[in-house]
C-alpha positions in Angstrom: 106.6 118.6 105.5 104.8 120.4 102.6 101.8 121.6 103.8 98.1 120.6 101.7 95.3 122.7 101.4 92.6 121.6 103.5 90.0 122.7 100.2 91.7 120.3 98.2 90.9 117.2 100.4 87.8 118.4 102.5 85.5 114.9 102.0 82.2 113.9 103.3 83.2 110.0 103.6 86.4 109.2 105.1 87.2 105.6 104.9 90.4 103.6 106.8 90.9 100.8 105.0 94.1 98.6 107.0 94.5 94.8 107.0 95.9 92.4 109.9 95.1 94.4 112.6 96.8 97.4 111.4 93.0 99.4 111.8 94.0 99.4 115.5 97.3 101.0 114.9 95.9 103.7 113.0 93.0 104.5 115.1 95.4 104.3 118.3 97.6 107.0 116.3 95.4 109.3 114.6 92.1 109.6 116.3 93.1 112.2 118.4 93.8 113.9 115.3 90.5 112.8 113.8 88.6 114.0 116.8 90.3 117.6 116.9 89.5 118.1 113.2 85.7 117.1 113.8 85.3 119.2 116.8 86.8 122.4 114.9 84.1 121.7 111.6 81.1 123.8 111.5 78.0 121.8 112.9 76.6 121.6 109.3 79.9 119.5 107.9 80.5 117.8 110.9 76.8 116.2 110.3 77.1 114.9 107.2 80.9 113.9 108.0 81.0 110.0 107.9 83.8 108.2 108.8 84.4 104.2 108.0 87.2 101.3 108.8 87.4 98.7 106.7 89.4 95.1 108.1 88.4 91.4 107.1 88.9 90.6 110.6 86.2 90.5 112.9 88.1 90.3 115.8 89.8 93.7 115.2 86.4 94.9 113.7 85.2 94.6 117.7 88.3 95.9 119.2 88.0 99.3 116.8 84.4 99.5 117.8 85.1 99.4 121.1 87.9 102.7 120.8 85.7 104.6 118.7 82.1 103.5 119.0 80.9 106.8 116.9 83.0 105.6 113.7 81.6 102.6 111.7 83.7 99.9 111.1 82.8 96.9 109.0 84.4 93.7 107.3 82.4 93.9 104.4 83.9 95.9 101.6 80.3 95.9 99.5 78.9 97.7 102.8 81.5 100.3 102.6 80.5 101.1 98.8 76.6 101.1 99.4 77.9 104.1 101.9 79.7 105.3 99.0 77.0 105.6 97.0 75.2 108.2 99.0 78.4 110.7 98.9 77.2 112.8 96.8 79.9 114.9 96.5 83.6 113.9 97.8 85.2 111.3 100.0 88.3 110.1 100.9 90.1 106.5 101.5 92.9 106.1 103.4 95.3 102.8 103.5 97.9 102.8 106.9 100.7 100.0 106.1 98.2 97.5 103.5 99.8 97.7 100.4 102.7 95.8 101.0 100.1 93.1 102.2 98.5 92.8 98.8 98.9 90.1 96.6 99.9 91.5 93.0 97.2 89.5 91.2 94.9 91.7 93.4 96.5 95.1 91.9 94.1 95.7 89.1 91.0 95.2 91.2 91.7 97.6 94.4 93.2 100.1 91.4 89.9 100.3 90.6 87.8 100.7 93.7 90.3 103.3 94.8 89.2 105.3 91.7 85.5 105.3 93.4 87.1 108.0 96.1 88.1 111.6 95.3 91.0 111.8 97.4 93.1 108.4 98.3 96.1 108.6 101.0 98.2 105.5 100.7 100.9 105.3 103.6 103.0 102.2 103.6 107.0 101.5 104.0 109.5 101.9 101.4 113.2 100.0 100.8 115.9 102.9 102.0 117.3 105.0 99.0 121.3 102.7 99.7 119.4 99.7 99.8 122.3 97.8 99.0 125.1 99.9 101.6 126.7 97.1 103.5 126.6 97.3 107.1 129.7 96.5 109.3 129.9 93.4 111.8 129.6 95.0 115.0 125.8 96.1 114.1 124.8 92.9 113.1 126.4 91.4 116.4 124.4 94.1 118.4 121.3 93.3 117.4 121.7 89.7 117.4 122.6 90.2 120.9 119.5 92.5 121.9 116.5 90.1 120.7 115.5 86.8 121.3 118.1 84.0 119.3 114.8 82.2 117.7 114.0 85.3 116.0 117.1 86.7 115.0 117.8 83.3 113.2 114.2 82.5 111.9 114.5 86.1 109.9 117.7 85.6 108.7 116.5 82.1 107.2 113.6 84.0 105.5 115.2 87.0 104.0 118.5 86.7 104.6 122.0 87.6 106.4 121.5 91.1 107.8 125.0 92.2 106.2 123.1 94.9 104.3 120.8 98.2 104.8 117.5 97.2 103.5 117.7 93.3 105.5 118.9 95.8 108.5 115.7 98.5 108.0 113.6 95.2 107.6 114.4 93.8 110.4 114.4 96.9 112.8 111.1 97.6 110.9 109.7 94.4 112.2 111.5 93.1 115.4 108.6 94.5 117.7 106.1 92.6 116.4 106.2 89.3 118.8 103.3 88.7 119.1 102.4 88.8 115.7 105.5 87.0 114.4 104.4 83.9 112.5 102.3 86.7 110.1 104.8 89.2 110.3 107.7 87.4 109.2 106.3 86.1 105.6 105.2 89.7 105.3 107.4 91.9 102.0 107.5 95.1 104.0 108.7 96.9 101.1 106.6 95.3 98.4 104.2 98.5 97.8 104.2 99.0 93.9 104.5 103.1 94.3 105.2 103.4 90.6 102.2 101.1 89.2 100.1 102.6 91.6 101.7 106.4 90.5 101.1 104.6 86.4 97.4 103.4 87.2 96.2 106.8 89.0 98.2 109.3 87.0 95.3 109.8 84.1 92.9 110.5 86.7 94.7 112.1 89.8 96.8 114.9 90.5 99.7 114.4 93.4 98.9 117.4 96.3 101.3 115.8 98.4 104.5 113.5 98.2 106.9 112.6 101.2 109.5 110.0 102.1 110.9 110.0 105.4 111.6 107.5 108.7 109.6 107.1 111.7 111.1 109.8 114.5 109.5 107.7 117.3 111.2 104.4 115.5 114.3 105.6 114.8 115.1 107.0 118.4 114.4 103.7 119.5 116.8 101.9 117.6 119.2 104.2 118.7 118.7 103.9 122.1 118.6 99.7 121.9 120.8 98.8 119.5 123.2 101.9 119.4 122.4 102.4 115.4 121.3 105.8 113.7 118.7 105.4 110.6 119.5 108.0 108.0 117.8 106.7 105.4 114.3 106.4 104.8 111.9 103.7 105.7 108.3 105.3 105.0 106.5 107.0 102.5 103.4 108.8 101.9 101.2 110.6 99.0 97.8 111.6 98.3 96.0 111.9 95.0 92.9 113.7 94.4 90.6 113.1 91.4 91.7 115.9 88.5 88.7 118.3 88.2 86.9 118.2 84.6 
């Protein structure tokens, strides 16, 4: 990966901002890494550090609170910008797998709160480059054969006969999520606008980091339950800090 100068996104405020639970998912995956990074900072920083999830569900609001009781979690997005309003200097918002759970006539609003942060990481999935590569039988007949018949056929009914790459990445993308499903299925996993969000920050914010790739941990195990290798991308990742005058 290219590597990012710490100087460049060094912020007083850090905010996680993830919808439908996925707050959970990114604590339970980066606040180890969180909690090195604060325990390395000078006493000084580390003091004036903040850092702040953001979910409209209460329920997941409490479960957070419970991981990381020293973080503040809230579902109350004016709460989160009265914090902001004593950063004096920089902060930071991060969004883990929410765009694609945006409505589009919601676009021009969060555009602009982002543009109340300094640095914004956005983090979401992204349709594989040979979207349209057709995929041979035998794949689709494994995988039909590996999960439950109810939800091979409900997904296929909803997007569509997995003859292709991008229905195939979809689906591997969200077959896990059983207990979730009814949500999760009416969910555009690859909906994330990257160029209008590149058009609508571009004035304001230069690009310090830029990477596509597919999950390691996901894509060994596909491999090891349904016998198929991903070699194309199904993530994507960049952060923007605020252009200095």
């Amino acid at each position: 990966m290219p590597s990012v100068s710490p100087s460049r996104i060094k912020a007083k405020h850090i905010h996680y901002y993830a919808g439908n639970g996925g707050i959970v998912r990114v604590f339970s995956a980066h606040h180890c890494v969180l909690r090195e990074t604060l325990s390395k900072m000078p006493a000084a920083l580390k003091n004036i550090t903040k850092l702040v999830g953001f979910d409209i569900n209460e329920e997941i609001i409490m479960i957070a609170k419970n991981i990381s009781p020293e973080i503040t979690f809230t579902s109350k997005w004016d709460e989160v910008l009265t914090l902001l309003k004593h950063t004096p200097k920089k902060s930071l918002i991060i969004f883990s797998s929410v765009w694609h759970e945006i409505s589009q006539e919601y676009y021009e609003t969060i555009f602009n709160e982002m543009k109340k942060f300094t640095t914004i990481v956005i983090r979401d999935m992204k349709a594989p480059i040979k979207g349209a590569e057709p995929i041979d039988a035998p794949t689709r007949d494994r995988i039909k054969k590996m999960v439950p018949e109810w939800q091979f056929n409900e997904f296929e009914e909803k997007w569509g006969r997995i003859d292709n790459k991008k229905t195939l990445y979809r689906f591997l993308l969200m077959y896990t999520y059983l207990d979730n499903w009814d949500n999760e299925i009416n969910e555009d996993y690859f909906s994330t606008p990257w160029s209008e969000i590149n058009w609508a920050l571009e004035k304001d914010y230069d690009v310090i980091y830029l990477n596509s790739y597919t999950l390691e941990y996901k894509k060994d195990a596909i491999a090891k339950m349904f016998d198929h290798h991903m070699k194309d991308i199904t993530h994507h990742q960049v952060i923007y800090t605020k252009k200095e005058l």
